[in-house]
C-alpha positions as CSV (number, residue, x, y, z in Angstrom):
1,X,47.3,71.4,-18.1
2,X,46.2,74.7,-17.2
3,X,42.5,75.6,-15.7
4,X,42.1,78.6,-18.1
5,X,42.1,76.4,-21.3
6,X,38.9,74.8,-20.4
7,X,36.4,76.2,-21.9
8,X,33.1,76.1,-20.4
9,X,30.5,75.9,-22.9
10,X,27.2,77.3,-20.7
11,X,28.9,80.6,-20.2
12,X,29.5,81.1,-23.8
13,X,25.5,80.0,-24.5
14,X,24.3,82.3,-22.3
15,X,26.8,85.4,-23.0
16,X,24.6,88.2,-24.5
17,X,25.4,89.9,-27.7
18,X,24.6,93.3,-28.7
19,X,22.5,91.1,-31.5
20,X,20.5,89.5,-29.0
21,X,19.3,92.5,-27.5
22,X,18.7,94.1,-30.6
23,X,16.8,91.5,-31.8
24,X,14.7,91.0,-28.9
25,X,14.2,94.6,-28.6
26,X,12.4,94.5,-32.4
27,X,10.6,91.5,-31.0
28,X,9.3,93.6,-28.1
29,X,8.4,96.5,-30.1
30,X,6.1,93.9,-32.7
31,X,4.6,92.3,-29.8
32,X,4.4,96.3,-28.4
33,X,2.4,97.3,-31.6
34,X,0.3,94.1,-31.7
35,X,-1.4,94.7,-28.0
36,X,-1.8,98.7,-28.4
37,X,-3.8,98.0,-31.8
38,X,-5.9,95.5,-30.0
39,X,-4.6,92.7,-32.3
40,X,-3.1,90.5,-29.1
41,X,-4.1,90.0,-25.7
42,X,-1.6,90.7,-22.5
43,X,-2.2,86.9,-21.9
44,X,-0.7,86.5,-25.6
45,X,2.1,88.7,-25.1
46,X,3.1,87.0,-22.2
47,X,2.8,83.6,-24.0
48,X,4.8,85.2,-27.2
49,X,7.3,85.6,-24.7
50,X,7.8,82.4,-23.7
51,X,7.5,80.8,-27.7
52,X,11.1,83.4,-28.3
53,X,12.8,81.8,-25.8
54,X,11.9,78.2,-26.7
55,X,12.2,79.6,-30.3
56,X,15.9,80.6,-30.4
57,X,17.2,78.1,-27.5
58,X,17.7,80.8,-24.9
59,X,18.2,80.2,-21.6
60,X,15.8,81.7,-18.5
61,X,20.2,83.0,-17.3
62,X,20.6,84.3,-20.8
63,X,17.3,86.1,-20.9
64,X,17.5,87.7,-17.9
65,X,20.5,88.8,-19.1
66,X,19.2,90.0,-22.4
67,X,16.3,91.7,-20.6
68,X,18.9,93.7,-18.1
69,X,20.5,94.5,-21.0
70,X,17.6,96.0,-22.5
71,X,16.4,97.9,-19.8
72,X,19.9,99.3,-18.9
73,X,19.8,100.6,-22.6
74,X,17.0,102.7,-22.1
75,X,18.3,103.8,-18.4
76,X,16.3,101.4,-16.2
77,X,17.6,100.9,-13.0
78,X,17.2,96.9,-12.9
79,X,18.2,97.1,-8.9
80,X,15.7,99.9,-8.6
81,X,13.0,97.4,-10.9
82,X,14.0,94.6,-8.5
83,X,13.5,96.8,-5.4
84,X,9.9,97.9,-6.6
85,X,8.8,94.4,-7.1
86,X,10.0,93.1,-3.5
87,X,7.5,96.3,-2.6
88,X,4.7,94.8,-4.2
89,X,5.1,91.5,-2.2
90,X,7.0,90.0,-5.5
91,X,10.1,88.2,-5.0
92,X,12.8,88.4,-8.3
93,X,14.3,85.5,-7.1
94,X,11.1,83.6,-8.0
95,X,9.4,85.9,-10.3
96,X,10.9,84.3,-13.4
97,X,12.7,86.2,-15.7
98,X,14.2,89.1,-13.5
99,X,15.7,86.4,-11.5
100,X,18.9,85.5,-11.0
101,X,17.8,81.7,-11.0
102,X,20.9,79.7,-13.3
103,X,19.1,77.0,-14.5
104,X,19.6,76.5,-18.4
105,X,15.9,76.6,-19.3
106,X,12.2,77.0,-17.9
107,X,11.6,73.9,-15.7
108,X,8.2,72.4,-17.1
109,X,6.6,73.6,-13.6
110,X,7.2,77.1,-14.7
111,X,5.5,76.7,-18.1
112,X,2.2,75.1,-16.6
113,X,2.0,78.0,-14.0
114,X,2.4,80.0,-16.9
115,X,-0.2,78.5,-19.1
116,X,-2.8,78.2,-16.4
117,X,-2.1,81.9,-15.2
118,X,-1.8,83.0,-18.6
119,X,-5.4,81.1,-19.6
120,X,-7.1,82.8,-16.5
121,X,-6.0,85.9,-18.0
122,X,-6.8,85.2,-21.5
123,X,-10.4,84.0,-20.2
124,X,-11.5,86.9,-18.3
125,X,-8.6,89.4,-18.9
126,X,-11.1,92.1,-20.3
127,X,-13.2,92.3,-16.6
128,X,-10.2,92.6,-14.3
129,X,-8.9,96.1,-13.7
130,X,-5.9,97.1,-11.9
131,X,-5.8,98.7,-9.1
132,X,-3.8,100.8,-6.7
133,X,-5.4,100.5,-3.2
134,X,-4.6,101.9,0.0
135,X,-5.5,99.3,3.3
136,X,-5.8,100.1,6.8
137,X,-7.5,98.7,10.1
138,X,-9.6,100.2,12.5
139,X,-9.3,97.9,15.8
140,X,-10.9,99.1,18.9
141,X,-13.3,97.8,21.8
142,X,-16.4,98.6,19.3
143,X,-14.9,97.3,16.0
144,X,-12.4,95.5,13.6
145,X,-12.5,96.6,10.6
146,X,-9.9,96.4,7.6
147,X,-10.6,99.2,5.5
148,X,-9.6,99.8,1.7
149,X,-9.2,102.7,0.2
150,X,-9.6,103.3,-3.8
151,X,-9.8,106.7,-4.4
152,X,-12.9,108.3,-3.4
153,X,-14.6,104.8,-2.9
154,X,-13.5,103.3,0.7
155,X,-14.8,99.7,1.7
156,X,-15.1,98.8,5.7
157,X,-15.2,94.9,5.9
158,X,-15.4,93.4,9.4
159,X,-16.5,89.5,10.5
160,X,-18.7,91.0,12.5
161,X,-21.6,94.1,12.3
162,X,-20.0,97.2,11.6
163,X,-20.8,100.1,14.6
164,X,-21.1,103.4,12.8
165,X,-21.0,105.0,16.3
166,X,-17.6,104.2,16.4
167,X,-16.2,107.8,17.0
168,X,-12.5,106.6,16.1
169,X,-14.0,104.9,12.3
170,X,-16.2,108.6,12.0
171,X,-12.7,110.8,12.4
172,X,-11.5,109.0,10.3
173,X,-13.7,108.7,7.3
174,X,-14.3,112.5,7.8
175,X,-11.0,113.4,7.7
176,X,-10.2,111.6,4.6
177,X,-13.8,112.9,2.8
178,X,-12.1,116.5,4.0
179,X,-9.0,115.8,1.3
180,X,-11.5,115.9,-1.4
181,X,-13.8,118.4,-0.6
182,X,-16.7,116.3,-1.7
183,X,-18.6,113.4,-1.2
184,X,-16.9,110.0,-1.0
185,X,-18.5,106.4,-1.0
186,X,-18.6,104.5,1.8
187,X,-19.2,100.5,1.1
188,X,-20.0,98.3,4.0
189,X,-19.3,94.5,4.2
190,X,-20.6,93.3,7.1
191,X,-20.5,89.8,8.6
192,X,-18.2,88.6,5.9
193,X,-17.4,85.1,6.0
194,X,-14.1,83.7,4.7
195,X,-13.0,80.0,3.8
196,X,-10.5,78.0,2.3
197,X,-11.5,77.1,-1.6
């Protein structure tokens, strides 16, 4: 008997219609609607997510599939989405659904890390903000200093007391106040102790 008669059932489970797409793509937009009229939380959304795949039996392969599918439909790059995320310090391999993980459905692992992250989010989602931040150091004999930058806000945290005669840390905060042409706040955190929690 021939290999090429046996049919193997997972890859038929987790082959991606044009149906499925199109039906998670009117899911999306709903869910879409429901969070830009205030109606549903991110944390929601996320958890909405999670009740379609357990909803119609898809697979984490088959909805990474779905989801490539989707994106590739309205010309996302899912290479150059993959690529963006490794930037941001997140790996696709273990980010969930861009992964290319084959197990048949979310471990139960996966789900609590969900629900917990997905509570902490639901809890105090309205106070958390966003942010793109720029970091740098200042290490010389007078200080160490990691420095973040949020626009025209920039915080100098050190372990130790911060030395404002520090020519190297003035050059520097002058010449980035000199890009704006203005003011810019300068937050200190001095002495800043760190621990394990």
């Amino acid at each position: 008997m021939s290999d090429d008669r046996i049919i193997d059932f997972n890859e038929l489970k987790n082959k991606v219609k044009d149906s499925d797409v199109d039906k998670f793509e009117q899911y999306i937009y709903n869910l879409y609607f429901s969070v830009m009229d205030g109606k549903m939380s991110m944390a929601e959304f996320s958890r909405k997510i999670f009740d379609y795949m357990k909803d119609n039996d898809i697979s984490q392969e088959k909805f990474m599939k779905i989801q490539k599918q989707f994106m590739e439909r309205y010309g996302m790059d899912t290479e150059e989405v993959e690529k963006q995320l490794r930037n941001f310090g997140i790996d696709p391999s273990t980010a969930g659904f861009m992964s290319n993980n084959t197990s048949s459905k979310v471990s139960t692992e996966d789900l609590e890390s969900f629900k917990k992250s997905a509570g902490f989010y639901e809890k105090y989602g309205e106070k958390i903000q966003p942010k793109s931040c720029i970091t740098t150091f200042i290490k010389n004999d007078l200080n160490d200093i990691n420095v973040i930058i949020d626009q025209e806000k920039i915080m100098l945290c050190s372990d130790k007391k911060i030395n404002l005669m520090d020519s190297e840390l003035n050059e520097f905060l002058l010449e980035y106040k000199n890009m704006f042409n203005k003011k810019i706040k300068v937050v200190m955190c001095e002495t800043t102790n760190k621990y394990d929690y």
